[in-house]
C-alpha positions in Angstrom: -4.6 12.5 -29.7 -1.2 10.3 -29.8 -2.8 7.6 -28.0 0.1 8.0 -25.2 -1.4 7.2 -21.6 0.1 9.8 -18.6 2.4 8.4 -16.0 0.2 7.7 -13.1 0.3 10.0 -9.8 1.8 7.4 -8.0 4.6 7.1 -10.5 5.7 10.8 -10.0 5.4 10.7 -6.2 7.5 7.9 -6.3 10.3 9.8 -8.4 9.7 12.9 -6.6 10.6 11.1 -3.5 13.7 9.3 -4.9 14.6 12.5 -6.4 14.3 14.1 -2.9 15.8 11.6 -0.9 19.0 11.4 -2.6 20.0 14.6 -3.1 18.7 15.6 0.7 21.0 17.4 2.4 21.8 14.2 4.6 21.9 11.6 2.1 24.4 9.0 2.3 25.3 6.6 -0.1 26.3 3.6 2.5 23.4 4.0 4.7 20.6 3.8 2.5 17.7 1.2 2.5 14.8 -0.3 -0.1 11.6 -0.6 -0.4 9.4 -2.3 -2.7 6.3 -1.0 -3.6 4.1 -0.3 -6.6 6.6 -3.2 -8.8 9.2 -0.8 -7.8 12.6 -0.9 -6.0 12.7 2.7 -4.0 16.3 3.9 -2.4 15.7 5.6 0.4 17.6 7.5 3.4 16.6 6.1 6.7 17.6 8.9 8.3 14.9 11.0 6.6 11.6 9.0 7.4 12.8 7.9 11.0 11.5 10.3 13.0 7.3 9.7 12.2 5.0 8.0 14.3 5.9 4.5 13.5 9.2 3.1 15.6 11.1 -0.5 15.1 11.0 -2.3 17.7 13.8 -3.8 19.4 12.9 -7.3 18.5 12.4 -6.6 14.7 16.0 -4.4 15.1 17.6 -8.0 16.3 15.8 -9.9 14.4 16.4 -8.2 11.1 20.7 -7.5 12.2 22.1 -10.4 11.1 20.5 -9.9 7.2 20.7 -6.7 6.7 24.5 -7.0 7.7 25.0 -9.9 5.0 23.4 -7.7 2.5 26.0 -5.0 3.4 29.0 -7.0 3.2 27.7 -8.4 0.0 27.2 -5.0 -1.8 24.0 -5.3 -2.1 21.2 -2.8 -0.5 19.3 -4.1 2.6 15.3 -3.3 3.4 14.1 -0.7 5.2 13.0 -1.5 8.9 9.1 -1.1 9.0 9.0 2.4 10.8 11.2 3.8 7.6 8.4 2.0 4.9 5.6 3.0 7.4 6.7 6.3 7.7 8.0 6.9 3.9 4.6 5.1 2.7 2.4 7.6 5.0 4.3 10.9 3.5 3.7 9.6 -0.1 -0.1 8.8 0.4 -0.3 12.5 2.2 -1.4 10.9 5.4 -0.1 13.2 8.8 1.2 9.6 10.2 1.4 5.9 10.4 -1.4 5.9 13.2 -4.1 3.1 12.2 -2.1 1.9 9.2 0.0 -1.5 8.9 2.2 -3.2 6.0 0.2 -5.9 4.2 2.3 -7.8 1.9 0.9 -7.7 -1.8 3.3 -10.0 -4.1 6.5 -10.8 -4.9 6.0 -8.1 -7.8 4.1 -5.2 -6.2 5.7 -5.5 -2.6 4.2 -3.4 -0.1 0.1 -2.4 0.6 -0.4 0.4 3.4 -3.7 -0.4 5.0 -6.0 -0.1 8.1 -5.1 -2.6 10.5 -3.4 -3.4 13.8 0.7 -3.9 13.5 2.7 -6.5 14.9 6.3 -5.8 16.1 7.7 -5.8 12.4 5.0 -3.2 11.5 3.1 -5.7 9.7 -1.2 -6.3 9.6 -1.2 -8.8 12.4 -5.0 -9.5 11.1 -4.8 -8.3 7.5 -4.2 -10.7 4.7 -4.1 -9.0 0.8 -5.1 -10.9 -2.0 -4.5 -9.4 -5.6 -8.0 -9.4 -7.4 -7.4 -11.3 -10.7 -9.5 -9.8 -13.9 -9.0 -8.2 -17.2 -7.2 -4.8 -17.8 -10.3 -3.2 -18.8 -12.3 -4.7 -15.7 -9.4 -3.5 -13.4 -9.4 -0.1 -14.9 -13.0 0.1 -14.8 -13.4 -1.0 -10.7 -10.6 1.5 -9.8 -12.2 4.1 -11.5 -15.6 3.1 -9.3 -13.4 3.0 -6.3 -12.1 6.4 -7.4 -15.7 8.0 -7.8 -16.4 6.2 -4.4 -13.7 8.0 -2.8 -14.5 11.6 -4.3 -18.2 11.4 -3.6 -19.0 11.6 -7.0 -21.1 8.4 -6.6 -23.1 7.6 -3.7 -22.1 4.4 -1.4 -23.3 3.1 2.0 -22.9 4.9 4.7 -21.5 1.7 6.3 -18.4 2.1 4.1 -15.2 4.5 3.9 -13.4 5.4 1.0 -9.9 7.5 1.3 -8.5 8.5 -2.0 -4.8 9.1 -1.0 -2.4 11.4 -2.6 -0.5 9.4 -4.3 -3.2 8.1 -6.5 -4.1 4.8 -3.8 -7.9 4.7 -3.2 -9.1 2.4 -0.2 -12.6 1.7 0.5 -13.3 -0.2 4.0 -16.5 -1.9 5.5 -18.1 -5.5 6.0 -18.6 -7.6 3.1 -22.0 -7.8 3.3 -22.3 -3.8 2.8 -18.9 -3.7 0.2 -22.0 -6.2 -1.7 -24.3 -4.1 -1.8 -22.6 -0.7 -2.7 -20.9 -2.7 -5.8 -24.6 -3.8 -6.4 -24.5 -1.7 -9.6 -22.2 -1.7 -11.7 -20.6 -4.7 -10.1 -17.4 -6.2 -11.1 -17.0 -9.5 -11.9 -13.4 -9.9 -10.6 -14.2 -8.6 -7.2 -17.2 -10.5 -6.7 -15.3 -13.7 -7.3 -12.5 -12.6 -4.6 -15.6 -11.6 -2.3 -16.7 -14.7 -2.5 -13.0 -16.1 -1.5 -13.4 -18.4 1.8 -10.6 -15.9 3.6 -13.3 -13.1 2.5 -16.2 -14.8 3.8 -15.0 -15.5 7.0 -14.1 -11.9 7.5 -15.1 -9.4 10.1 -14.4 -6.3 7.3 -12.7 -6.1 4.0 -10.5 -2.8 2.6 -10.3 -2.5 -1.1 -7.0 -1.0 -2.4 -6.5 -0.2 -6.1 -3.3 1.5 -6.8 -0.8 1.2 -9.3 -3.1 -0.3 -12.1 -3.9 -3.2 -9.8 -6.7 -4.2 -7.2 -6.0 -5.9 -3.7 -8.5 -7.4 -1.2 -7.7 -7.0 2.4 -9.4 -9.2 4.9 -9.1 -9.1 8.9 
């Protein structure tokens, strides 16, 4: 063996989608938006990830004018209104549509989480808030690779918890804290048993694990 790791699945979505969306049959050069997700930049065309179940709202389409224009007349690419990230964020993850899903904001660095919740008119969790779980390389690679086993029934978890392994690589496992606790019983990780024990977590009616990308969110609502 060379010792070379394989570009993760969410990596070659990601490029697949670039690929796709700029040499698209409608792709246009001056109308094109980005999103951030994964610790990468993504140029997209609007036009082709408009039409899904997710719609801006007027308010968010006002709201949003005035920057997106400055970012025009200073050369520079504007963001995508939340039904185009909704909508090009549900394709990658192979989901039918936006329906039940909301933007949660990771970081500066990783940008945008697609997870269950309620949206606001912007698209966003209006419940959801996303932590990044802190730990070691090896103890991230070792929870999403529980989360993974979760998610393909390869291990058995609560029946009070759902996992989703999603296309692109993203694996999401939703319940209450108490019963995330006790399918993480063993085998437990010590970096998400510190964020469970977060006061946001805590005080939360359910939690959603995300691990995508080589890194580990909590979501609590």
């Amino acid at each position: 063996m060379s010792g070379r790791r394989s570009k993760p699945a969410f990596w070659w979505a990601c490029n697949l989608a670039v690929a796709l969306t700029f040499f698209g049959p409608h792709a246009s050069w001056a109308d094109t938006c980005n999103i951030r997700i994964n610790a990468m930049d993504i140029t997209v065309d609007p036009e082709q990830f408009s039409d899904g179940s997710a719609t801006a709202t007027r308010r968010e389409r006002a709201l949003s004018w005035p920057t997106r224009s400055l970012s025009r007349l200073r050369g520079n690419t504007p963001g995508c209104p939340s039904n185009v990230t909704l909508t090009f964020l549900a394709q990658l993850e192979g989901l039918p549509d936006t329906t039940g899903y909301c933007l949660a904001e990771g970081d500066a660095q990783s940008g945008w989480l697609l997870v269950p919740g309620d949206r606001n008119f912007r698209g966003r969790c209006q419940a959801s808030t996303c932590e990044r779980v802190n730990g070691t390389a090896t103890d991230l690679e070792n929870l999403t690779r529980t989360l993974t086993a979760f998610a393909y029934g390869e291990r058995p978890s609560s029946p009070e918890t759902t996992s989703v392994a999603h296309a692109s690589g993203a694996v999401l496992m939703s319940a209450t804290r108490s019963a995330l606790q006790r399918t993480f019983e063993t085998g437990a990780s010590a970096a998400l048993s510190a964020a469970m024990s977060s006061p946001t977590a805590i005080a939360a009616s359910a939690i959603t694990v995300t691990a995508v990308g080589g890194g580990v969110w909590l979501c609590s609502n």
